[in-house]
C-alpha beads as a LAMMPS data file, in Angstrom:
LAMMPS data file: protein, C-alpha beads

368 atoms
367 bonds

1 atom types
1 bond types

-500.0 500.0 xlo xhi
-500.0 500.0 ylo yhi
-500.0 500.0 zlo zhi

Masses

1 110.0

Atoms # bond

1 1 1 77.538 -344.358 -286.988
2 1 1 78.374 -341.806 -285.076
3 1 1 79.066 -342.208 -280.998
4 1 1 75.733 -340.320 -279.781
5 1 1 73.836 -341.936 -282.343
6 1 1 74.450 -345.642 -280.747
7 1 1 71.013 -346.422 -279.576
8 1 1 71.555 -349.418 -276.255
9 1 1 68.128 -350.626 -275.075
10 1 1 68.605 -351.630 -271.352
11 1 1 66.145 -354.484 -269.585
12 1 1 65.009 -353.936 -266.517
13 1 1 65.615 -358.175 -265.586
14 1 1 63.473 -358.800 -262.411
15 1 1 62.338 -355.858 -260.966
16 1 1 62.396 -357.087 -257.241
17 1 1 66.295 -357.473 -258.053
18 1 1 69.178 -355.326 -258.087
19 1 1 68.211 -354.071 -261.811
20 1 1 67.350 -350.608 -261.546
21 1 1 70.043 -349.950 -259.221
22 1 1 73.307 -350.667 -261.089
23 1 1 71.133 -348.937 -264.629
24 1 1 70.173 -346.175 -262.472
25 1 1 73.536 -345.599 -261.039
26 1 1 75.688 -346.483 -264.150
27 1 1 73.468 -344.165 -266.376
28 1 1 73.547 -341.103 -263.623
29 1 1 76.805 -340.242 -265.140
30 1 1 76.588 -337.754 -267.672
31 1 1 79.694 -338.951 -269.272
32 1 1 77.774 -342.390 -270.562
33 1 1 75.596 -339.846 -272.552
34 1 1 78.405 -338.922 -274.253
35 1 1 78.901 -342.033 -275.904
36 1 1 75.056 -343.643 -276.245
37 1 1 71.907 -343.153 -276.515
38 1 1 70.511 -345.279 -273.822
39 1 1 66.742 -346.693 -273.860
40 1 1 65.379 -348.467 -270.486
41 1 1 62.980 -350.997 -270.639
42 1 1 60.796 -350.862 -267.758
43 1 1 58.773 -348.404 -265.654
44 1 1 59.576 -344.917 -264.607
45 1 1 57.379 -345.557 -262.043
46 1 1 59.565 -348.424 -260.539
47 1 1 62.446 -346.455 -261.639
48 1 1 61.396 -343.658 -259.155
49 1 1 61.386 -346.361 -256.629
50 1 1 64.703 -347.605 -256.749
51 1 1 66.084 -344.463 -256.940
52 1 1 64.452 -342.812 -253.473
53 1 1 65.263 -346.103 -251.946
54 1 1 68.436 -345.923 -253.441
55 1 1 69.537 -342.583 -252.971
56 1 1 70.091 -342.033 -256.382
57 1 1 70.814 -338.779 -258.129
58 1 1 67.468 -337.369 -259.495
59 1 1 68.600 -336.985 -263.635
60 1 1 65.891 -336.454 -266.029
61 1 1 63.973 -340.057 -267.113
62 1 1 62.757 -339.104 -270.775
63 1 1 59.423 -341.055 -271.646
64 1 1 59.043 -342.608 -274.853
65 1 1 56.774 -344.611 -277.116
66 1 1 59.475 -346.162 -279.120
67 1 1 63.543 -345.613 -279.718
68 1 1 62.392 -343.407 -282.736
69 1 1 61.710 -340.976 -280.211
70 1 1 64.723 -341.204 -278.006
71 1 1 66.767 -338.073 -276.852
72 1 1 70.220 -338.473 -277.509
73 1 1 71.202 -336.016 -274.573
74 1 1 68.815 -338.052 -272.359
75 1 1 68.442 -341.414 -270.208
76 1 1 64.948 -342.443 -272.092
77 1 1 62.780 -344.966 -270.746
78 1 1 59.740 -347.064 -272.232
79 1 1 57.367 -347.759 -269.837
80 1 1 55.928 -351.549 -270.873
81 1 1 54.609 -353.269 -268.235
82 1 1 52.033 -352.644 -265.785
83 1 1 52.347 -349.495 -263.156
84 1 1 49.991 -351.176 -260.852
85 1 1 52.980 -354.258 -260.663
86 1 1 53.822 -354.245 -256.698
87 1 1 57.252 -354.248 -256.348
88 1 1 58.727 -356.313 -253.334
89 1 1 62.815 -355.669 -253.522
90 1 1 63.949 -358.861 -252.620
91 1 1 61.530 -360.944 -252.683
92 1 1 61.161 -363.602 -256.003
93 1 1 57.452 -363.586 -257.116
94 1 1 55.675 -365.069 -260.679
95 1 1 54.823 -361.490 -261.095
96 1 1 58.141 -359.769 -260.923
97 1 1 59.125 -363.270 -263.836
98 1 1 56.827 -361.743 -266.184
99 1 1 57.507 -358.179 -266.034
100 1 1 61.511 -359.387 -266.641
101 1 1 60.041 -361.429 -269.765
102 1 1 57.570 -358.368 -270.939
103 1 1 60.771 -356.285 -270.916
104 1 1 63.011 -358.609 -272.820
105 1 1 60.286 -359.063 -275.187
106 1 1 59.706 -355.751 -276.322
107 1 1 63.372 -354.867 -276.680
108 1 1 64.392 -358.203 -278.928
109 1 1 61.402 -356.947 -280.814
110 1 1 62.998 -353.484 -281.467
111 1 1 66.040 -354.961 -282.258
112 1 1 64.929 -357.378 -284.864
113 1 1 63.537 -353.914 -286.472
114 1 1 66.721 -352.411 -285.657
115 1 1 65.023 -349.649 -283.911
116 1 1 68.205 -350.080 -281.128
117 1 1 71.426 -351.346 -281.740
118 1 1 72.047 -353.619 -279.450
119 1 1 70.705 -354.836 -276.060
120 1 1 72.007 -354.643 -272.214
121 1 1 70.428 -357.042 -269.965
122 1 1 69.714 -356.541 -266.136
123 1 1 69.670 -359.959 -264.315
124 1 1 66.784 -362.314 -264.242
125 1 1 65.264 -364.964 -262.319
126 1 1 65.690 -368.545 -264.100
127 1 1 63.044 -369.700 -262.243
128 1 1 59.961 -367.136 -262.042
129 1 1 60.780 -365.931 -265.152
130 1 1 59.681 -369.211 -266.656
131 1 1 56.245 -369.620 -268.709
132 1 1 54.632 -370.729 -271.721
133 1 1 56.623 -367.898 -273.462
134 1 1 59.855 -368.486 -272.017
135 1 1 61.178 -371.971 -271.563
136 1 1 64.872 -371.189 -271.834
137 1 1 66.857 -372.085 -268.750
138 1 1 68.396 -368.454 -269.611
139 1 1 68.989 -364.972 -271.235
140 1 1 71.562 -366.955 -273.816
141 1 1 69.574 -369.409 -275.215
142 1 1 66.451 -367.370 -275.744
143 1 1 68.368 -365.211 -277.594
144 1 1 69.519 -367.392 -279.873
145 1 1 65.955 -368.748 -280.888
146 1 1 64.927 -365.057 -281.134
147 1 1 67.509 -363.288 -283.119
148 1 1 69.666 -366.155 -284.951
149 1 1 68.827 -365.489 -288.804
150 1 1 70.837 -368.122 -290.502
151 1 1 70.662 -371.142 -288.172
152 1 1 73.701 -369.186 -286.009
153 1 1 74.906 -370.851 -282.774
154 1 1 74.986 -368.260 -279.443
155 1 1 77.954 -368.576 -277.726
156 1 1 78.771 -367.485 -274.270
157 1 1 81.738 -365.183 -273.544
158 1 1 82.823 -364.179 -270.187
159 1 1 85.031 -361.026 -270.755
160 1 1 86.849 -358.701 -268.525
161 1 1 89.878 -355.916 -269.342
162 1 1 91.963 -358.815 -269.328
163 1 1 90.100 -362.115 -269.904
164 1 1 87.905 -363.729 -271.873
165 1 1 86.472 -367.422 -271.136
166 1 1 83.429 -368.977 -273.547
167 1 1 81.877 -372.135 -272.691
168 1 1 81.281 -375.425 -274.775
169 1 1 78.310 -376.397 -272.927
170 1 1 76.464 -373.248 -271.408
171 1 1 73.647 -374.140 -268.542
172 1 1 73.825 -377.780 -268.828
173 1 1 73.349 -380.284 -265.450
174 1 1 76.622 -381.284 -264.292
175 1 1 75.310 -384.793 -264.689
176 1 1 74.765 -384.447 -268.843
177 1 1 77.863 -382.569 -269.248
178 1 1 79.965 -385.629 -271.225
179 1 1 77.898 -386.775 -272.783
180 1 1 77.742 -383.318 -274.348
181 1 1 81.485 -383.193 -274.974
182 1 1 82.054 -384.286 -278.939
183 1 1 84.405 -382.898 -281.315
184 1 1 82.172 -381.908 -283.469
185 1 1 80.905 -379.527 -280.824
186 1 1 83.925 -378.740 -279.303
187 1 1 85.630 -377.565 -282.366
188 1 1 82.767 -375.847 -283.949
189 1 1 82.766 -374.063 -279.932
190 1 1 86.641 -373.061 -281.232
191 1 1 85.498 -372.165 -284.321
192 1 1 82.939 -369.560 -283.099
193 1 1 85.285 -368.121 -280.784
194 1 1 88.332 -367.605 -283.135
195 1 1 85.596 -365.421 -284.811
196 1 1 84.071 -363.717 -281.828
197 1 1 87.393 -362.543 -280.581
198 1 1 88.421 -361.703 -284.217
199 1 1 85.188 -359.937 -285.124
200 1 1 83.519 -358.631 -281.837
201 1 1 86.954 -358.130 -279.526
202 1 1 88.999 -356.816 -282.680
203 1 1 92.025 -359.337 -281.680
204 1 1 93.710 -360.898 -285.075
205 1 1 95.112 -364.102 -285.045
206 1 1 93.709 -364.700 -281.030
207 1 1 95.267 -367.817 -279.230
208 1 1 93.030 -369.718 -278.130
209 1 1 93.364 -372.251 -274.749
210 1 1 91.468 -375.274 -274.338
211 1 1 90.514 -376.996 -271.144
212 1 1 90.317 -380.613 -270.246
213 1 1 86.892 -381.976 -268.876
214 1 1 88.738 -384.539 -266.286
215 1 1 91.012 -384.103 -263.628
216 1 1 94.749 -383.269 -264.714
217 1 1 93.154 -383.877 -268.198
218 1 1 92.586 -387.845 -268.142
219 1 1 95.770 -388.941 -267.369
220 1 1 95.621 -390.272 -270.865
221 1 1 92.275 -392.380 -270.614
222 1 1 93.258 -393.166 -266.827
223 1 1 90.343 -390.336 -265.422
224 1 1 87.827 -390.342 -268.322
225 1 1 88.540 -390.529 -272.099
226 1 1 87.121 -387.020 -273.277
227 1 1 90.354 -385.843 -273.509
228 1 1 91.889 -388.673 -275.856
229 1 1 88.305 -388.758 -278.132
230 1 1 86.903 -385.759 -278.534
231 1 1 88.698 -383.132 -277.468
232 1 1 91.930 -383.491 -278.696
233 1 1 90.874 -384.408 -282.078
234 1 1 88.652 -380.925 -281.869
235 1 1 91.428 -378.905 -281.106
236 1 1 94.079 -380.973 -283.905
237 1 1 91.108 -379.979 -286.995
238 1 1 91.231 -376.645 -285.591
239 1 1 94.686 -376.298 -285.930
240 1 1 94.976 -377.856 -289.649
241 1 1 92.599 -374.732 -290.333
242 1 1 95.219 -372.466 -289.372
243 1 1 93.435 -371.216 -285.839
244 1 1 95.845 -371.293 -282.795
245 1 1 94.619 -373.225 -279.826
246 1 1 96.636 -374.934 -277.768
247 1 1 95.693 -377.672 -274.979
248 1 1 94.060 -379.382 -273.572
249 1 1 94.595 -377.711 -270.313
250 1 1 94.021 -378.841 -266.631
251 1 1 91.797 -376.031 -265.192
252 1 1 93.322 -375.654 -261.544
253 1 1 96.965 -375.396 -263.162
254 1 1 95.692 -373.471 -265.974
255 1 1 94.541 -370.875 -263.604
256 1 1 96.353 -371.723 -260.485
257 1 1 99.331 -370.796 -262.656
258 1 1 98.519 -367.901 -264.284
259 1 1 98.948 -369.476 -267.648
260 1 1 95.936 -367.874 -269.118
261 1 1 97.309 -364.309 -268.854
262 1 1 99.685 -366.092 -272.512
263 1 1 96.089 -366.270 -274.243
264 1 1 93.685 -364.464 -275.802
265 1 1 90.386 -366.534 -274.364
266 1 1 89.922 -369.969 -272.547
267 1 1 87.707 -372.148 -274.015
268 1 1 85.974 -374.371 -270.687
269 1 1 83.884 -377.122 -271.480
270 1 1 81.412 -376.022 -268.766
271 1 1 79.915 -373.803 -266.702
272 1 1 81.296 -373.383 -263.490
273 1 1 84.324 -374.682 -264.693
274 1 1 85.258 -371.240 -266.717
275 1 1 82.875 -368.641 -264.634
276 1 1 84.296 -369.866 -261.052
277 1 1 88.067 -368.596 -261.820
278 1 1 86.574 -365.756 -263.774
279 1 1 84.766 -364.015 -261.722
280 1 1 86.811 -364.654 -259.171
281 1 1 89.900 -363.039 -261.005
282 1 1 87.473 -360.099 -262.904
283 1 1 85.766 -359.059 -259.374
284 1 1 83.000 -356.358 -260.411
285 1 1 84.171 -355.580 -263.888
286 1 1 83.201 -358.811 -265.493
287 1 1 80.547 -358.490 -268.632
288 1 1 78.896 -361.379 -270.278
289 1 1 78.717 -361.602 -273.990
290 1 1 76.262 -363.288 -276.195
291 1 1 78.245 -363.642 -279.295
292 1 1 77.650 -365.521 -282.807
293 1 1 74.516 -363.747 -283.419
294 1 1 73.806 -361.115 -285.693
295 1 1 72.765 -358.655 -282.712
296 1 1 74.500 -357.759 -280.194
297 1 1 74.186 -358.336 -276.589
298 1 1 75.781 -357.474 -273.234
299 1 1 74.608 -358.065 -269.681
300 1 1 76.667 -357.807 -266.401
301 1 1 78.110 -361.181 -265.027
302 1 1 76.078 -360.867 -261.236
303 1 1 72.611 -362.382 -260.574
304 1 1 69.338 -360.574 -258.991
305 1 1 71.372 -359.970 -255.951
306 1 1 67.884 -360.481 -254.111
307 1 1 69.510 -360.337 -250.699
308 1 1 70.971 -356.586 -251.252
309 1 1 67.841 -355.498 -253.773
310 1 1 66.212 -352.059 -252.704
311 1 1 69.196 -351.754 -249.937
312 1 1 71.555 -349.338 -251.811
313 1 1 74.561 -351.469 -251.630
314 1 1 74.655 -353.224 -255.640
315 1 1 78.240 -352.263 -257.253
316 1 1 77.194 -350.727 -260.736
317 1 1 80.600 -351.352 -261.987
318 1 1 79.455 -354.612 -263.854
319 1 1 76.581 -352.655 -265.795
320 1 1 78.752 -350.250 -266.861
321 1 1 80.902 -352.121 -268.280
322 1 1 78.270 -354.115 -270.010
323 1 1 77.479 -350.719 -271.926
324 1 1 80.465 -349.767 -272.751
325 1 1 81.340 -353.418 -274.423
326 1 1 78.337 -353.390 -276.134
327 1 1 79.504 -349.837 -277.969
328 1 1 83.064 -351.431 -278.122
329 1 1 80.970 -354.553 -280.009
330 1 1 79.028 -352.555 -282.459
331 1 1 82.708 -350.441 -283.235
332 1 1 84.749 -353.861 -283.843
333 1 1 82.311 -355.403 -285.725
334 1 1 81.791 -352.363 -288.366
335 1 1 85.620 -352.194 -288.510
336 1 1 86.111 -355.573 -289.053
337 1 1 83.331 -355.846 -292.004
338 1 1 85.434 -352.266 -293.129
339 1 1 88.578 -354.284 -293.244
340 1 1 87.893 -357.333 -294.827
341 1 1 85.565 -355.867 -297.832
342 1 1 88.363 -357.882 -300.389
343 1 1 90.149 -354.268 -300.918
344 1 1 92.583 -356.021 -303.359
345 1 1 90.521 -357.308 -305.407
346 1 1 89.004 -353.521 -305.914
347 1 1 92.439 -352.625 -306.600
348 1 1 93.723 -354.634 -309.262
349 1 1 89.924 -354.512 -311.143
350 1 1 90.010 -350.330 -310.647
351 1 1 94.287 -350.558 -311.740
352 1 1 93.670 -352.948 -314.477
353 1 1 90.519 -351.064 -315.961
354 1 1 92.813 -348.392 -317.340
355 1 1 94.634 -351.347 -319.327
356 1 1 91.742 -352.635 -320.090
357 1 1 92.831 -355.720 -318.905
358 1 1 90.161 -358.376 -317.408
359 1 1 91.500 -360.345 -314.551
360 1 1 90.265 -364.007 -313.372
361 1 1 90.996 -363.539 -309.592
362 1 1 89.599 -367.123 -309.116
363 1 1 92.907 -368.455 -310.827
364 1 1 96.438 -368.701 -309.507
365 1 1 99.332 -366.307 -310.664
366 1 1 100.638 -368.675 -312.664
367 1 1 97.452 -369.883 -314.036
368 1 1 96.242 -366.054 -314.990

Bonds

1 1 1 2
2 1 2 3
3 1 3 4
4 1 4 5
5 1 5 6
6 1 6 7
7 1 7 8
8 1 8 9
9 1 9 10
10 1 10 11
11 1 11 12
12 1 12 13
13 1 13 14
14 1 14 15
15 1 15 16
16 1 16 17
17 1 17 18
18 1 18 19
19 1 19 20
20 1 20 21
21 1 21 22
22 1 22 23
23 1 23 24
24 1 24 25
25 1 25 26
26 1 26 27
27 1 27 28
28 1 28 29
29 1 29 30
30 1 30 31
31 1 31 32
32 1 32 33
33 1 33 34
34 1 34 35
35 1 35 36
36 1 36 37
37 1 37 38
38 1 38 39
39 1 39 40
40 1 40 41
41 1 41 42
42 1 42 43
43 1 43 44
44 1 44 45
45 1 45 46
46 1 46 47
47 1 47 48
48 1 48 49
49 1 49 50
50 1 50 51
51 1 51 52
52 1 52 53
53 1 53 54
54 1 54 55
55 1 55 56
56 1 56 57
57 1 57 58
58 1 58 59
59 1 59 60
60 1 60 61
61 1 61 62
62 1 62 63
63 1 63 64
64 1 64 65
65 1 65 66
66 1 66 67
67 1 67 68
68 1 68 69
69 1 69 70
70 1 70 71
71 1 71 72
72 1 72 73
73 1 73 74
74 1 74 75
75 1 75 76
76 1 76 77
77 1 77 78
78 1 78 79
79 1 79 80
80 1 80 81
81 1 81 82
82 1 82 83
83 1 83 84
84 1 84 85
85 1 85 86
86 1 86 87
87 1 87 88
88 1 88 89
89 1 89 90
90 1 90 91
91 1 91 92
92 1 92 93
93 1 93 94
94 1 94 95
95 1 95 96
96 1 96 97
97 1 97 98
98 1 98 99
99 1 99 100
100 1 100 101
101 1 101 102
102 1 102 103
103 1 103 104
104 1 104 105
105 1 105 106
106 1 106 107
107 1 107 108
108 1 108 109
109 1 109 110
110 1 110 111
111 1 111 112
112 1 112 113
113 1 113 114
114 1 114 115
115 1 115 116
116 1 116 117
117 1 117 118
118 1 118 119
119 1 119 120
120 1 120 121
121 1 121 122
122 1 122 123
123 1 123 124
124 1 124 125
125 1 125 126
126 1 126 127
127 1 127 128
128 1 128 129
129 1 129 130
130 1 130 131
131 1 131 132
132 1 132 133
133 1 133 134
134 1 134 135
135 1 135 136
136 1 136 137
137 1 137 138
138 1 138 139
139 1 139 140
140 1 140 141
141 1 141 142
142 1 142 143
143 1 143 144
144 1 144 145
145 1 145 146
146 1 146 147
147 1 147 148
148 1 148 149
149 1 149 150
150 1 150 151
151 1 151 152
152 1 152 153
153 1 153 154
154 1 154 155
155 1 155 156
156 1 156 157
157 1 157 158
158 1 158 159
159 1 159 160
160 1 160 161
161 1 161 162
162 1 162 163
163 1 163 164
164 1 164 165
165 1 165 166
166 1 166 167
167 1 167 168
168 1 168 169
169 1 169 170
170 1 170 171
171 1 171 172
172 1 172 173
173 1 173 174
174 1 174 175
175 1 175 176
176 1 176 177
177 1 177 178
178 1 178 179
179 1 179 180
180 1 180 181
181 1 181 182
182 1 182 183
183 1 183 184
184 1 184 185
185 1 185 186
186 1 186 187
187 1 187 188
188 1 188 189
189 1 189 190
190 1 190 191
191 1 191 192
192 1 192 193
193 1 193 194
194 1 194 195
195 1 195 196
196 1 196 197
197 1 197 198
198 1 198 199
199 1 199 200
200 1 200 201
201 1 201 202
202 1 202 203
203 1 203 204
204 1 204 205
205 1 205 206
206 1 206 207
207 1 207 208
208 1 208 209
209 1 209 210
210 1 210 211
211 1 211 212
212 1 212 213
213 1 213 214
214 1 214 215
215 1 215 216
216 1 216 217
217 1 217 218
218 1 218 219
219 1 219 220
220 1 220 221
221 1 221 222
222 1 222 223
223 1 223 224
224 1 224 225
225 1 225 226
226 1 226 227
227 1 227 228
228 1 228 229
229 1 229 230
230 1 230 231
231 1 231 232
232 1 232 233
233 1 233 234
234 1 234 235
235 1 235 236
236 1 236 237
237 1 237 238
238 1 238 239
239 1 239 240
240 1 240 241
241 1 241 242
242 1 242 243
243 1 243 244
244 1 244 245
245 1 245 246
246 1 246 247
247 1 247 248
248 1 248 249
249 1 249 250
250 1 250 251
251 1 251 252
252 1 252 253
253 1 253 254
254 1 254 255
255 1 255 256
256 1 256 257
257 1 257 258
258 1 258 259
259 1 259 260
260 1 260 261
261 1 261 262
262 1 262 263
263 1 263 264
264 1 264 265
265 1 265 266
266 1 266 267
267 1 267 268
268 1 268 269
269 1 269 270
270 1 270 271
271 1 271 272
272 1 272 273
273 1 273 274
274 1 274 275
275 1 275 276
276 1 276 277
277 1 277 278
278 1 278 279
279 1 279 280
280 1 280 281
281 1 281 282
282 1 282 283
283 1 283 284
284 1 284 285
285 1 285 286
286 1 286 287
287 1 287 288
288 1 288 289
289 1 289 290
290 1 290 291
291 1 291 292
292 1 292 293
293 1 293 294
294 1 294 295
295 1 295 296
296 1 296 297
297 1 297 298
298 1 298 299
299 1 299 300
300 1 300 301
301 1 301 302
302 1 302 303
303 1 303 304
304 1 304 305
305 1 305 306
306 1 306 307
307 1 307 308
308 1 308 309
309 1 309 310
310 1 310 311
311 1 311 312
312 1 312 313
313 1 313 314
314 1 314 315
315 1 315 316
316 1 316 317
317 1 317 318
318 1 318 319
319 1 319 320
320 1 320 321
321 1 321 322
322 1 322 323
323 1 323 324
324 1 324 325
325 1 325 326
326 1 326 327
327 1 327 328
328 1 328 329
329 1 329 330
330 1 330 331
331 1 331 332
332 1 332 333
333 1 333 334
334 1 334 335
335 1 335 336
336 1 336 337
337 1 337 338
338 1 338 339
339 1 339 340
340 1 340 341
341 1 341 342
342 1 342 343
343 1 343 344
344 1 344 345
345 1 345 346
346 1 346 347
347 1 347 348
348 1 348 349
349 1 349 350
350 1 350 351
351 1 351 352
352 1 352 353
353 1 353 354
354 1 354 355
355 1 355 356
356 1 356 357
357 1 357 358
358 1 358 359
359 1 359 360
360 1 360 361
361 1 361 362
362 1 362 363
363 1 363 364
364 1 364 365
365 1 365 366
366 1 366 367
367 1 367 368
């Protein structure tokens, strides 16, 4: 696949948010055409909008039907919602919800045809976005009913230059969170992310940090027993299958510390526990990952930003790096199937053909 050939279809999430601001400014560098072909989802009429309130440079918006008719030395947009939508920057509406769902819609719908290669999202509203269509409390878990093939599990990655933090338990209540806790999940939650960072970050052999759910990690059954039942079991199977992880970890020390800078992701057992010290140690360059699937998907780490929307003042920085770890996604994975195509095994049967010699590569040395 070559670079100008990578097709990214873009969401416009909730157009009275920040949306078409950080994709308008990330995309009005000509240097991203360089490396994608990028496909908005949205309206070029609402596009138009953003950018005069905006002040954003005036590059050509290519309409199109479908990705089979995007320019590859052109910011293409599909227009597929409503022009008549009023658009009220800043201001949550039911409206605004379904226009963020129409968009996400279409472009999981060209990506199960593989029309686009993988999907950007622009922030949406958990709440207006909500219907008898979408009853996910987000972008994550949608996705996962949408596009998993083979009964895969999404997981949730956090990733920056330097960081990378997934989650055991993605938008749970605070109140279920425990009871959510079990080894089974917990190490099947290592499992997935040995292979994400393997697979979609390209890092072999990745070592892996666990947190603790309780304070200084249970005092050993003292503050909760989590630690002592689940999830040091979790991380001990792990380990017998030859995957590093290490822990479990205190979060404040963990990060207080800087001991995550030793490891190649942080594994948090919830929420706000991983994304709090993330984002506030990745600032604006922070990109959210849905990984596990067999699509791939991106989206900046920010919300709607409702109370800067239409105002000129949303940091693109997050978007942009959303696209460019999408591309970065698409490149690992293709290498890593490349690598790991059994290339031994093609070269003792293509060696031992000449000898006509047949080989049982299911036996031992000894045993052959």
């Amino acid at each position: 696949m070559s670079q100008n050939k990578i097709k990214i279809g873009i969401t416009h999430g909730d157009p009275n948010g920040i949306g078409y601001e950080v994709i308008l400014k990330a995309l009005e560098d000509p240097r991203m055409l360089e490396l994608c072909t990028p496909i908005i989802y949205g309206s070029a009429k609402i596009a138009n909008h953003y950018r005069k309130l905006s002040n954003i440079s005036q590059f050509p918006l290519h309409q199109i039907q479908t990705p089979d008719n995007a320019r590859p030395d052109q910011v293409n947009i599909i227009n597929v919602i409503d022009e008549s939508l009023k658009i009220e920057p800043g201001n949550p509406s039911q409206e605004a919800g379904k226009a963020a769902f129409i968009a996400l819609e279409a472009a999981v719908a060209d990506m199960r045809a593989e029309k686009i290669d993988a999907i950007v999202t622009a922030p949406i509203n958990k709440a207006t976005i909500q219907s008898g269509e979408f009853t996910f409390p987000g972008h994550t878990e949608y996705l996962e009913a949408s596009l998993a093939e083979n009964g895969e599990k999404a997981l949730m990655i956090l990733s920056s230059e330097n960081m990378r933090v997934a989650l055991v338990t993605i938008h749970t209540p605070l109140a279920s969170v425990a009871s959510e806790i079990t080894a089974d999940k917990v190490e099947s939650r290592i499992r997935d992310f040995n292979s994400a960072l393997e697979k979609d970050f390209g890092i072999p052999h990745p070592r892996i940090a666990v947190l603790s759910l309780n304070p200084h990690s249970g005092e050993n059954g003292l503050i909760g027993t989590e630690e002592k039942n689940e999830i040091i079991p979790a991380i001990e199977t792990a380990r017998n299958s030859k995957i590093n992880c290490f822990g479990p970890f205190a979060s404040d020390g963990f990060f207080g510390s800087g001991q995550w800078k030793k490891f190649d992701g942080v594994l948090a057992m919830y929420h706000d526990q991983g994304l709090a010290p993330f984002k506030a140690l990745a600032m604006d360059a922070g990109v959210n990952v849905t990984s596990g699937l067999p699509h791939v998907r991106t989206s900046p780490d920010h919300g709607t930003g409702f109370d800067i929307a239409g105002k000129g003042e949303a940091s693109e920085e997050s978007m942009r790096q959303a696209i460019y770890r999408a591309i970065d996604i698409i490149r690992s994975r293709k290498q890593h199937r490349e690598i790991t195509r059994n290339p031994l095994r093609k070269q003792y049967v293509e060696r031992n053909k000449k000898d006509n010699v047949v080989l049982d590569l299911t036996k031992s040395t000894d045993e052959a």
